[in-house]
C-alpha positions as CSV (number, residue, x, y, z in Angstrom):
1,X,80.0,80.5,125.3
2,X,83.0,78.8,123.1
3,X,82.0,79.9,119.3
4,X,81.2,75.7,118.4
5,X,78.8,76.0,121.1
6,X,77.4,79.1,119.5
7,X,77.3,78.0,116.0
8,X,75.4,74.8,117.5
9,X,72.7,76.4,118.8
10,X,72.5,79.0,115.7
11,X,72.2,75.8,113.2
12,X,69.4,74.1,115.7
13,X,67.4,78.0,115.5
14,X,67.5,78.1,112.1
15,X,66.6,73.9,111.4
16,X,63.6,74.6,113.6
17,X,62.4,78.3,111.8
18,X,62.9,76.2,108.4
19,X,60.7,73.3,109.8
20,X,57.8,75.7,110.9
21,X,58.4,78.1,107.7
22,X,57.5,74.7,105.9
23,X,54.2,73.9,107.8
24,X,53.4,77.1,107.1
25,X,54.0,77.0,103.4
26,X,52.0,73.7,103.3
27,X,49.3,75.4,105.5
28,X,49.0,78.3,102.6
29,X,49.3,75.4,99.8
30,X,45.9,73.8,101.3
31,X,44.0,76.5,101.7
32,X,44.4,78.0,98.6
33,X,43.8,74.6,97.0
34,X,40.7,73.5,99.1
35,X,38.1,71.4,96.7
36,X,35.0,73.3,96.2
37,X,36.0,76.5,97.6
38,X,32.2,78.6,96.7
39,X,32.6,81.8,94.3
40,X,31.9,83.8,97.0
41,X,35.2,83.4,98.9
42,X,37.4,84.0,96.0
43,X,39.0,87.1,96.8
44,X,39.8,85.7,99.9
45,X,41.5,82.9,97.9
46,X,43.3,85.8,96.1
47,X,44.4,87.1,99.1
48,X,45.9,84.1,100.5
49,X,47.8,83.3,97.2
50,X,49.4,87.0,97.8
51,X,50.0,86.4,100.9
52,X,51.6,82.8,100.1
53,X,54.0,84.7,97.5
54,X,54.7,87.5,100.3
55,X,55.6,84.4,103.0
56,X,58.0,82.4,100.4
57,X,59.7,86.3,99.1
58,X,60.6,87.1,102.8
59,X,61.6,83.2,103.5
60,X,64.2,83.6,100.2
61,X,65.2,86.9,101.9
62,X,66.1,85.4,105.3
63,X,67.9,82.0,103.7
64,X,65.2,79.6,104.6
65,X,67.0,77.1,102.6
66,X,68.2,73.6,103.6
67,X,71.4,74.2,101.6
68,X,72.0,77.7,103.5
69,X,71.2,77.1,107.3
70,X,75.0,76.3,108.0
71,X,75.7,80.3,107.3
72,X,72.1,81.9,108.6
73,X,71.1,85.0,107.5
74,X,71.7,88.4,110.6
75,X,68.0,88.0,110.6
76,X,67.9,84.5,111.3
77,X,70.4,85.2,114.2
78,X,68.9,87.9,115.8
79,X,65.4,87.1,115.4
80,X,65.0,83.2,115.4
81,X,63.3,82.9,118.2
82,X,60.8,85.4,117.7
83,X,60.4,84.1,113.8
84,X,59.4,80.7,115.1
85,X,56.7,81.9,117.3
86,X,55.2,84.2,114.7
87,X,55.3,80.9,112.6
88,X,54.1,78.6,115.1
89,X,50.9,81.0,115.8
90,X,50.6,81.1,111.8
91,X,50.8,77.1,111.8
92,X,47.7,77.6,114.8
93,X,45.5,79.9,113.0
94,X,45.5,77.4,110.1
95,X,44.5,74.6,112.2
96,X,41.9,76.9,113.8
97,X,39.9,77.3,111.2
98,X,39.4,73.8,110.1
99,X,36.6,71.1,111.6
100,X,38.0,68.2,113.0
101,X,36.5,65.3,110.5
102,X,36.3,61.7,111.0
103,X,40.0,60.2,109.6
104,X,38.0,57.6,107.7
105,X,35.7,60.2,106.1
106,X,37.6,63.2,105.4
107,X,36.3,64.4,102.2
108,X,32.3,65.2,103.6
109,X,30.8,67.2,100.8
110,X,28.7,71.1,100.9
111,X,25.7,71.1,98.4
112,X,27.6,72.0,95.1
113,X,25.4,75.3,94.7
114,X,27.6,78.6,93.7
115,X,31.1,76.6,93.5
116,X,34.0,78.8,92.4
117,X,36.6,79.3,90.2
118,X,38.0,75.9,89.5
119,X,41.6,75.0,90.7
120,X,43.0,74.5,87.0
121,X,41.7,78.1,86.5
122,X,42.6,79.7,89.5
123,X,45.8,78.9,89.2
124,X,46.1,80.4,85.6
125,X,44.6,83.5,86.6
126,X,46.4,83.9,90.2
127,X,49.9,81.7,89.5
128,X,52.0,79.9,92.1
129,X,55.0,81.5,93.1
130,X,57.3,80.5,90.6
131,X,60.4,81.1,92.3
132,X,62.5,77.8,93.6
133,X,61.2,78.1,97.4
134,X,57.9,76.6,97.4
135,X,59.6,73.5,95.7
136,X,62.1,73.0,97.7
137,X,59.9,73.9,101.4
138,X,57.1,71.7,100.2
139,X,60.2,68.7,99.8
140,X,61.4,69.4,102.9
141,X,57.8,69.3,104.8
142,X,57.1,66.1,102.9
143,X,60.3,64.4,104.5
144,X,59.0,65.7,107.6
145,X,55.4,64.7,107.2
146,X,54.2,61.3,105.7
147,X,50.9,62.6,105.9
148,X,49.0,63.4,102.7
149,X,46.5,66.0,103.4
150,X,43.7,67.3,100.9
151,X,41.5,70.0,102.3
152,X,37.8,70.3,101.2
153,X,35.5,73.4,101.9
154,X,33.5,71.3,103.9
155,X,36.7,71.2,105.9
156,X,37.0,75.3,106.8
157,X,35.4,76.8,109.3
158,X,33.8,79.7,107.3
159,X,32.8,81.6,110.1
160,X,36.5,81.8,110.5
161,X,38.3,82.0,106.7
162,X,38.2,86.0,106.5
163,X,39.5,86.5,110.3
164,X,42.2,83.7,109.1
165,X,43.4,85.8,106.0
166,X,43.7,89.2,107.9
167,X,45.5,87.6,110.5
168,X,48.2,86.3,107.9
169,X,48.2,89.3,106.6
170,X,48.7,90.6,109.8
171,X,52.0,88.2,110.9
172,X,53.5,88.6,106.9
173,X,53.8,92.5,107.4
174,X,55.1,91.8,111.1
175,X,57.7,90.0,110.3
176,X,58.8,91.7,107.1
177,X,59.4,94.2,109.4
178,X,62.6,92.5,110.7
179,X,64.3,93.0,107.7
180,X,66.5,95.7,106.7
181,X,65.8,98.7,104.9
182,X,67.5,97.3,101.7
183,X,66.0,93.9,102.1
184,X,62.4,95.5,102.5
185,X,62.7,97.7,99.4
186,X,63.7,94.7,97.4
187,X,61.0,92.4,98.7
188,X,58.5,95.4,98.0
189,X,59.6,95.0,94.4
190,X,59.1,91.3,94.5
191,X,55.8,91.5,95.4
192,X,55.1,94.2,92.9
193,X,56.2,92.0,90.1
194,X,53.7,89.5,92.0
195,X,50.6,92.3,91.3
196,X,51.7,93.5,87.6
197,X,51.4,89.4,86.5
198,X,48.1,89.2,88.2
199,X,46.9,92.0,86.3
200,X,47.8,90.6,83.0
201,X,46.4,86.8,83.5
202,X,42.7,88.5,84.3
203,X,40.3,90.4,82.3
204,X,37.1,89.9,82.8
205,X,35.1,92.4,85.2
206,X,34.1,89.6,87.7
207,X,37.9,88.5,88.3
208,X,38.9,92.1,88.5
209,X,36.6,92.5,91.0
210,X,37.7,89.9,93.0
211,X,41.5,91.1,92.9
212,X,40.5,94.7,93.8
213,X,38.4,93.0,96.9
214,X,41.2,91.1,97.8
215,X,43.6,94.0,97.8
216,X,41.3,96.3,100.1
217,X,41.2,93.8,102.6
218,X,43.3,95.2,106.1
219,X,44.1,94.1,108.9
220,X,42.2,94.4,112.5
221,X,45.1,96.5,113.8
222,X,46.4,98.3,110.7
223,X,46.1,101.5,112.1
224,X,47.7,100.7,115.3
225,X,50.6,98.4,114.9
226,X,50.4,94.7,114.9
227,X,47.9,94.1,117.2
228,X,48.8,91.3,119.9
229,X,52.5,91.6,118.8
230,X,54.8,93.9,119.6
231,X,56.3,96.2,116.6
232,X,60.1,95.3,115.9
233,X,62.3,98.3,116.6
234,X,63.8,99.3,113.0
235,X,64.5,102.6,110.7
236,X,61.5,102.2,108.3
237,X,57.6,101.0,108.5
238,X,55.6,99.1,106.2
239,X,53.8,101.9,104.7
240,X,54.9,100.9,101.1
241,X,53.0,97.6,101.7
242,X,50.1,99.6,102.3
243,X,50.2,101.6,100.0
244,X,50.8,99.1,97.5
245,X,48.1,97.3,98.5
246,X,45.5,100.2,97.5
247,X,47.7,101.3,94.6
248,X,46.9,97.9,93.1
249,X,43.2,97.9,94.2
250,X,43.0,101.3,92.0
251,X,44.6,99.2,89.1
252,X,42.5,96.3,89.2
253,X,39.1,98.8,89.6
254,X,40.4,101.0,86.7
255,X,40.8,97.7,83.7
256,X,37.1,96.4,85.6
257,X,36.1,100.5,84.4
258,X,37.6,99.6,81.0
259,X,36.4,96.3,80.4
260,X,32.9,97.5,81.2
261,X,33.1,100.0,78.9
262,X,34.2,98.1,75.9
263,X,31.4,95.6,76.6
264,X,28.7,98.4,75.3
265,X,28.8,101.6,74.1
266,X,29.3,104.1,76.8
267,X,26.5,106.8,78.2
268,X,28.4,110.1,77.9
269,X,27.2,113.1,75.3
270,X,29.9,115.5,74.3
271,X,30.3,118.7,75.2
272,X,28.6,121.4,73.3
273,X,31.1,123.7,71.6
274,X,29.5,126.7,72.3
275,X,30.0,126.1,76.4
276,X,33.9,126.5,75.3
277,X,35.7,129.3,74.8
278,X,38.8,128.4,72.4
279,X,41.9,130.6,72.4
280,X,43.4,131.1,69.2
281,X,46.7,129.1,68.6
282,X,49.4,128.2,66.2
283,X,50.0,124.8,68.3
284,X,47.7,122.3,66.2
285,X,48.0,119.7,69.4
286,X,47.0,121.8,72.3
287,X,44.9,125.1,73.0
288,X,44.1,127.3,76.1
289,X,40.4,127.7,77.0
290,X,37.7,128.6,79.5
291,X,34.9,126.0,80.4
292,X,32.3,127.2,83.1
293,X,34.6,130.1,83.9
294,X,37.4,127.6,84.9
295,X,41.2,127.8,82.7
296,X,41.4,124.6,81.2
297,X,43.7,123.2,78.6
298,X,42.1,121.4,75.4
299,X,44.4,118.4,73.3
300,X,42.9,118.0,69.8
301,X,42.2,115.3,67.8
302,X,41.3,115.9,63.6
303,X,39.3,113.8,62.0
304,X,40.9,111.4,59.5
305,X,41.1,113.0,56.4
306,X,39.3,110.2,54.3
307,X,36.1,109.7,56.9
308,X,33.3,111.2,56.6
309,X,32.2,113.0,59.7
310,X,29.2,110.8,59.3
311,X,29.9,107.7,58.4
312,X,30.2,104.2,60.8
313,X,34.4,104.6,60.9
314,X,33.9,107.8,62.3
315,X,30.8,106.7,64.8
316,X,33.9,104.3,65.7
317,X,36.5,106.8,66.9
318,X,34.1,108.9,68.7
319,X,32.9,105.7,70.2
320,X,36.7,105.6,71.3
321,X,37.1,109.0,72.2
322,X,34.2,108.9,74.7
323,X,35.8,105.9,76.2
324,X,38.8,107.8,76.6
325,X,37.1,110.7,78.2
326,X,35.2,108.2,80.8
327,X,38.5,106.9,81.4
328,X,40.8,110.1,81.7
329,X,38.4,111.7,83.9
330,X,37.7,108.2,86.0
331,X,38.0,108.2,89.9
332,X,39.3,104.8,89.8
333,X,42.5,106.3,87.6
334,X,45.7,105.9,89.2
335,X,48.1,108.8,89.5
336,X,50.7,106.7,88.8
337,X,49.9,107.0,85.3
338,X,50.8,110.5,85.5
339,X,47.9,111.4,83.1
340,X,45.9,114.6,83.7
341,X,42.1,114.7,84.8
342,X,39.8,114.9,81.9
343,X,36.4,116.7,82.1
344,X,35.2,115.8,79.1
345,X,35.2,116.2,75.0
346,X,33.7,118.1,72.5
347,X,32.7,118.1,68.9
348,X,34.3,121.1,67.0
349,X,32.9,120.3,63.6
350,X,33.9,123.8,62.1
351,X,37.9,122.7,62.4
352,X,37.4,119.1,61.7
353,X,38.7,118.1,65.2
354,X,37.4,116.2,68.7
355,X,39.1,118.2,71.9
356,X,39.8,116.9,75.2
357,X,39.0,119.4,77.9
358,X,41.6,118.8,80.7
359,X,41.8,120.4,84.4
360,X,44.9,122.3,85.1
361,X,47.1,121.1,88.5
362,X,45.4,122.7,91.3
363,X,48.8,123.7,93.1
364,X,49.6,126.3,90.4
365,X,48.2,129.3,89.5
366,X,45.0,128.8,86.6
367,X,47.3,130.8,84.2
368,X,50.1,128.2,83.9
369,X,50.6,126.7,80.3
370,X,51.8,123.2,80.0
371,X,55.5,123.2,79.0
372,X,56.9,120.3,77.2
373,X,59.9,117.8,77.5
374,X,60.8,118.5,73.8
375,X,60.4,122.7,74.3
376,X,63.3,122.3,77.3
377,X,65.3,120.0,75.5
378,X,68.2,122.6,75.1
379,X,72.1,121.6,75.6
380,X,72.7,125.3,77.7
381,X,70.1,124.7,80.1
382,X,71.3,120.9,81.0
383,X,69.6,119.6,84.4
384,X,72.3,117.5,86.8
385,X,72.3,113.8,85.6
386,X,70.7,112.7,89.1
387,X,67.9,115.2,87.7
388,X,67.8,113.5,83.7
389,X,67.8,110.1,85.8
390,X,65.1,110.6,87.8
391,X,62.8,112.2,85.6
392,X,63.7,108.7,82.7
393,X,62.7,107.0,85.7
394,X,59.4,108.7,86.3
395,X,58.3,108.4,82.8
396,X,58.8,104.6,82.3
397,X,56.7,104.0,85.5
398,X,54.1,105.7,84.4
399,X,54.2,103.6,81.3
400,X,54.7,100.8,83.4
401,X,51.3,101.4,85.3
402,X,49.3,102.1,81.8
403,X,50.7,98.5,80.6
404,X,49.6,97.0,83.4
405,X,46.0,97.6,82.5
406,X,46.5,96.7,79.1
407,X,46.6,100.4,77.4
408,X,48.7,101.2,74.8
409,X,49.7,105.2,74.7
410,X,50.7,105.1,70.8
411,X,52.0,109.0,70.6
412,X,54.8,108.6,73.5
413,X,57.5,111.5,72.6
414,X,58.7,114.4,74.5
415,X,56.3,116.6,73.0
416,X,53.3,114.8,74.9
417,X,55.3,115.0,78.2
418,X,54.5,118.4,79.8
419,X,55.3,120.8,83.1
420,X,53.2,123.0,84.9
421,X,55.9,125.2,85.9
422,X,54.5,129.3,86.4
423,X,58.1,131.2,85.8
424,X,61.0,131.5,87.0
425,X,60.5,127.9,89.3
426,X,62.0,125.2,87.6
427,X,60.0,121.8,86.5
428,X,59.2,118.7,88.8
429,X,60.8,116.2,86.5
430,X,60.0,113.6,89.4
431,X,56.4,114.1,88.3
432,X,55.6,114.6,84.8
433,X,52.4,114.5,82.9
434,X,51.9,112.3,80.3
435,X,49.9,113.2,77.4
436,X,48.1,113.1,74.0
437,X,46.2,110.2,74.4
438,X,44.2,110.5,71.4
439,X,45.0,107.4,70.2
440,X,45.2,105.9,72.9
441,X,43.4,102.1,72.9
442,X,43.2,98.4,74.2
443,X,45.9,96.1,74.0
444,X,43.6,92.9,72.5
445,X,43.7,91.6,69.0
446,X,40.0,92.2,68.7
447,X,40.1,96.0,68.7
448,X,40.5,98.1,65.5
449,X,43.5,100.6,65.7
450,X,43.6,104.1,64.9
451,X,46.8,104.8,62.9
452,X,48.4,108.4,63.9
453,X,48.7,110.3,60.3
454,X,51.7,109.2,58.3
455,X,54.9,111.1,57.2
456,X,54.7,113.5,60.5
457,X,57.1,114.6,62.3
458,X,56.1,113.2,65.0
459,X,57.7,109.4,62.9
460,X,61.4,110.3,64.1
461,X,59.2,108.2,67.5
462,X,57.2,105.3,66.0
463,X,58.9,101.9,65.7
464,X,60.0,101.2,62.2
465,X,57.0,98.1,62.0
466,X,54.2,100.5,62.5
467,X,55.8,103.1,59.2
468,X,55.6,101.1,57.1
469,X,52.2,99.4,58.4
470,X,53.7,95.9,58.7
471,X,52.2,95.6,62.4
472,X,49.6,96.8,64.4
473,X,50.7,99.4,67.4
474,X,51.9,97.2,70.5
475,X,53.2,97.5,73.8
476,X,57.0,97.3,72.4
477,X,56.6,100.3,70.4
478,X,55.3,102.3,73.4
479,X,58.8,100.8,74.8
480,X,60.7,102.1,71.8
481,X,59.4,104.9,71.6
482,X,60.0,105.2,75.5
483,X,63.8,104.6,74.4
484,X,63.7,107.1,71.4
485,X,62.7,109.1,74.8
486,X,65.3,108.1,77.0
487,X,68.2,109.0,74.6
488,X,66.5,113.2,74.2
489,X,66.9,113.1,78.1
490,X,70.1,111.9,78.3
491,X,71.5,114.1,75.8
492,X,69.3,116.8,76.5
493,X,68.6,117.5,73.1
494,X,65.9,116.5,70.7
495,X,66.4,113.1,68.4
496,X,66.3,115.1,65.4
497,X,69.1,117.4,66.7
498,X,71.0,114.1,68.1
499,X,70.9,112.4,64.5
500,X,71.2,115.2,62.3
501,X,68.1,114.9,60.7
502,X,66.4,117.3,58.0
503,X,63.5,119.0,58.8
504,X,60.1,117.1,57.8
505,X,58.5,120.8,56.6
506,X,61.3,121.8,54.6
507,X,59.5,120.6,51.3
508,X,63.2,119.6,48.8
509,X,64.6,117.9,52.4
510,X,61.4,115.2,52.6
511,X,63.2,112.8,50.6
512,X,66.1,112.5,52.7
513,X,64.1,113.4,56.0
514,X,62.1,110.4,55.2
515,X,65.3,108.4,55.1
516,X,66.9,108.9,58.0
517,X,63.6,108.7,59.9
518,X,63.4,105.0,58.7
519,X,67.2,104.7,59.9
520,X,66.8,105.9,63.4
521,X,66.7,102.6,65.3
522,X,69.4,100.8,63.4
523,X,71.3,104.0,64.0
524,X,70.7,104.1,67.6
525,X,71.7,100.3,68.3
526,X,75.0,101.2,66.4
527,X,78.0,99.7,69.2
528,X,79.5,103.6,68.5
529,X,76.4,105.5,69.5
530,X,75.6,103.2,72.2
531,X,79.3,103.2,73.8
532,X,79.4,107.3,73.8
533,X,75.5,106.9,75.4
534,X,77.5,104.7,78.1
535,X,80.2,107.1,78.5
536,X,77.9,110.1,79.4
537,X,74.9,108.6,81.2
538,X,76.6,105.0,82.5
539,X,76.0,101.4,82.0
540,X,73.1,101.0,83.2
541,X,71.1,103.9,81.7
542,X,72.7,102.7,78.3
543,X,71.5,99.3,78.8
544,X,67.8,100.1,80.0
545,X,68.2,102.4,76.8
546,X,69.5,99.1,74.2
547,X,66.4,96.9,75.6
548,X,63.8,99.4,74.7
549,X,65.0,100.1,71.4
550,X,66.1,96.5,70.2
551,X,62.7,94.7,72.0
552,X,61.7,91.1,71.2
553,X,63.7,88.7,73.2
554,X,65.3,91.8,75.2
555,X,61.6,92.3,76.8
556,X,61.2,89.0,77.3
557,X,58.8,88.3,74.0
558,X,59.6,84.9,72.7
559,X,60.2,85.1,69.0
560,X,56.9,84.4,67.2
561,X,54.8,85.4,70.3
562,X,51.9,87.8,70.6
563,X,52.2,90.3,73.1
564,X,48.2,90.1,73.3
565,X,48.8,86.7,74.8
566,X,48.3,87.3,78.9
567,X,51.6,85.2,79.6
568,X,53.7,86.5,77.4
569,X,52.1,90.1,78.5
570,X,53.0,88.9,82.0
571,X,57.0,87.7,80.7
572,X,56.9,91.6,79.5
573,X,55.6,93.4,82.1
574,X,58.0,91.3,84.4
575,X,61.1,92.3,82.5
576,X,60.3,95.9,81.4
577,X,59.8,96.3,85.2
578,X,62.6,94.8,86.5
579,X,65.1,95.5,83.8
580,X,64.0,99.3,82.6
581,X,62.4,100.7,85.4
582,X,63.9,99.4,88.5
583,X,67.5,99.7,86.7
584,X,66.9,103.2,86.0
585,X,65.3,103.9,89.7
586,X,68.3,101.4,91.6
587,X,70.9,104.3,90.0
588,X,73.4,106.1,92.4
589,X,75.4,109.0,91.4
């Protein structure tokens, strides 16, 4: 075949994959929108809103693009014809499930009882993709179609909605499947970005609900391939999807956990002291102890030193502390936060303190004492940088997953970031725990914060704003703090070591300890420390490193705009994600 021949026949397989890609688009665009859709079907709407977002990610992917189908992508090429038959039985299953009205009566109405979210609504709390593909494929299937179409519930076969949804579900992991290994990972980040927004436009327990419904729905054949279809032959499988998909679920059923609990006080009494058996300890934050016979590991929490143990400001943080507990020790909590399993808290009134009991890792031996970030900060021990990477990496996930829910961490420093390592192994740094979340709270405007104790060491951490009590603790100063972070591991020493600074408990060096730790952010977004940073961690580390520290319009917060507001939450999450943690995962050395 002469090559003009060749690239004939290419441009007709890709014209006609672009035609069908549109019906289905338009197919997805009026189910999701259908008129009076009843509240009972709304995670099913969910899910086909995902799985509209997956369709149009994988159709960017492949160039389904008017403007691109002279050059199409090696996907296109090799799999056009099996695209357009996946498509085609997509475009099927759409019209399958719809009654075939009367043309002159096409909007028949269902008794209004138990109508849904409205469309206004639904499309604050689940968005349209944003990305320019669904303009552009709904242009190009209205020059192809003069038809207007508005669906109706009374339209959908309901019998068949749910069989329709895990059927797309079904084709959208099939032919993501074609792809190649870098194409999948990237579209699996794509449609993470997708989940993180979702979680950050809805709140209350009912919506949650529904998202966490959606997310659990699989397909008839997910355990066996893709059932009437025949699996693609590649290098990878689609086990990310899946596990994404229950990942998120866990998500969405952990902030339904929280938002039930902060609509009422929760039903949890504190452990009695005398069931715990306290080792003695010079470390004020964390003890060793028994409970029931077991080894467990207690964090402490003092009361503030003007509240009386009595009084309604201290009802309130033990309110918050058994929240914590409930949370901490939830089924629903996600191990990507990398926070340890909490049994429970008790009162220890003769110290003045609340302690959180935690369980130890079960793959070590019960003896093992937590190790710290900031006790193996130390220049001659120095992991590889492919080692420093990785575990930067690991710890802004996990703060990625606890933003996602809406939880700010407030005490992030290498101190609360701890190994279970029994001598002479060396740590996991791809899996570290984060800890002391005593302070932890709720990211809304409504909830009273607990400010850590002032003139601590622990400052040389906190964003400037919160010292001097100009601001209330927000997600950006976890992120600082994250970058404060991000510098120890690079250097492998701690910040006070990196900046010189006097020691905080040396009583005629306060003054000038106080100083410098009000100077630390200007002094790390100096051009000279930042350039050496570059030169001994790379570009790309440095830069992750610049957008925690410097915040605002780096994270994608408008100047002026509260980060309690769910779209701006959503700009931040979108941007901390894609610009910090996937930066700092996407590193070679």
């Amino acid at each position: 075949m002469d090559p003009i021949t060749a690239a004939g026949i290419s441009l007709s397989v890709a014209s006609l994959a672009l035609q069908t890609f549109a019906g289905c688009v338009k197919g997805y665009q009026l189910f999701s929108e259908a008129k009076d859709m009843p509240a009972r079907y709304q995670h099913l709407r969910v899910r086909l809103r995902i799985e509209e977002s997956r369709l149009l990610n994988w159709g960017q992917k492949v160039g389904l693009e008017q403007e691109r189908l002279n050059n199409p992508s090696r996907t296109l090429l090799q799999n056009g014809e099996l695209i357009i038959k996946v498509m085609l039985e997509m475009q099927a299953l759409f019209k399958e499930t719809t009654h075939i009205v009367d043309e002159f009566n096409p909007y028949i109405q269902e008794p209004a009882a138990e109508i849904g979210t409205t469309e206004a609504t639904f499309d604050k709390r689940v968005p349209k993709p944003q990305n320019s593909m669904l303009e552009k494929t709904l242009k190009f299937f209205e020059k192809m179609s003069q038809t207007k179409i508005r669906l109706t519930w009374a339209m959908i076969k309901k019998d068949k909605f749910g069989s329709l949804i895990e059927k797309l579900i079904e084709y959208n992991t099939y032919i993501e499947g074609l792809l190649d290994r870098s194409a999948m990972e990237h579209l699996h980040f794509m449609q993470q970005q997708t989940y993180m927004a979702m979680l950050q436009l809805n709140s209350s327990v009912a919506e949650l609900k529904e998202i966490s419904m959606a997310m659990k729905l699989k397909t008839p054949n997910t355990s066996s391939g893709n059932g009437s279809l025949s699996s693609p032959q590649r290098s990878h499988d689609n086990s990310d999807v899946n596990g994404d998909d229950a990942s998120f679920a866990r998500l969405a059923d952990f902030k339904a956990h929280q938002t039930f609990l902060d609509s009422g006080t929760p039903d949890i009494q504190p452990i009695p002291s005398i069931e715990v058996d306290v080792e003695e300890s010079e470390d004020e934050t964390r003890s060793e102890g028994f409970y029931r016979a077991a080894n467990v590991w207690i964090e402490w929490k003092r009361y503030p030193v003007d509240v009386n143990p009595h009084s309604e400001r201290n009802k309130t943080i033990e309110d918050r502390i058994k929240k914590l507990a409930i949370l901490l020790g939830s089924e629903s909590k996600p191990e990507q936060f990398g926070a340890p399993h909490c049994i429970g808290y008790f009162n220890d009134e003769s110290e003045d303190r609340y302690g959180f009991l935690y369980q130890k890792p079960e793959n070590v031996p019960a003896t093992t004492k937590p190790t710290s970030l900031h006790d193996l900060l130390n220049p001659t021990s120095k992991p590889s940088l492919t080692t420093r990477i990785t575990l930067a990496h690991a710890i802004s996930r996990c703060l990625m997953y606890l933003h996602s829910v809406n939880w700010l961490h407030k005490g992030l420093r290498s101190s609360n970031i701890l190994f279970f390592t029994p001598p002479p192994k060396t740590p996991a740094y791809d899996e570290p725990i984060i800890a002391g979340f005593e302070y932890a709270r709720p990211d809304r405007p409504d909830e009273e914060t607990d400010r850590p104790p002032q003139h601590s060491k622990h400052d040389i951490y906190r964003h400037p704003d919160t010292l001097t009590g100009r601001s209330r603790s927000q997600k950006s100063h976890d992120v600082y703090s994250l970058g404060v972070v991000l510098v120890e591991i690079a250097c492998w020493r701690r910040i006070d070591e990196v900046l010189d600074i006097p020691d905080l408990d040396v009583p005629k060096l306060l003054k000038k300890a106080l100083q410098s730790i009000g100077q630390v952010r200007k002094r790390l977004l100096e051009e000279g420390f930042q350039r050496d940073l570059e030169n001994d961690v790379g570009e790309v580390y440095g830069a992750a490193v610049r957008k925690c520290l410097a915040g605002g319009k780096e994270l994608g917060i408008p100047t002026g705009a509260r980060e309690t507001d769910p779209d701006v939450g959503a700009m931040m999450q979108s941007v901390f994600s894609e610009e910090i943690v996937n930066k700092l995962g996407e590193i070679k050395i």
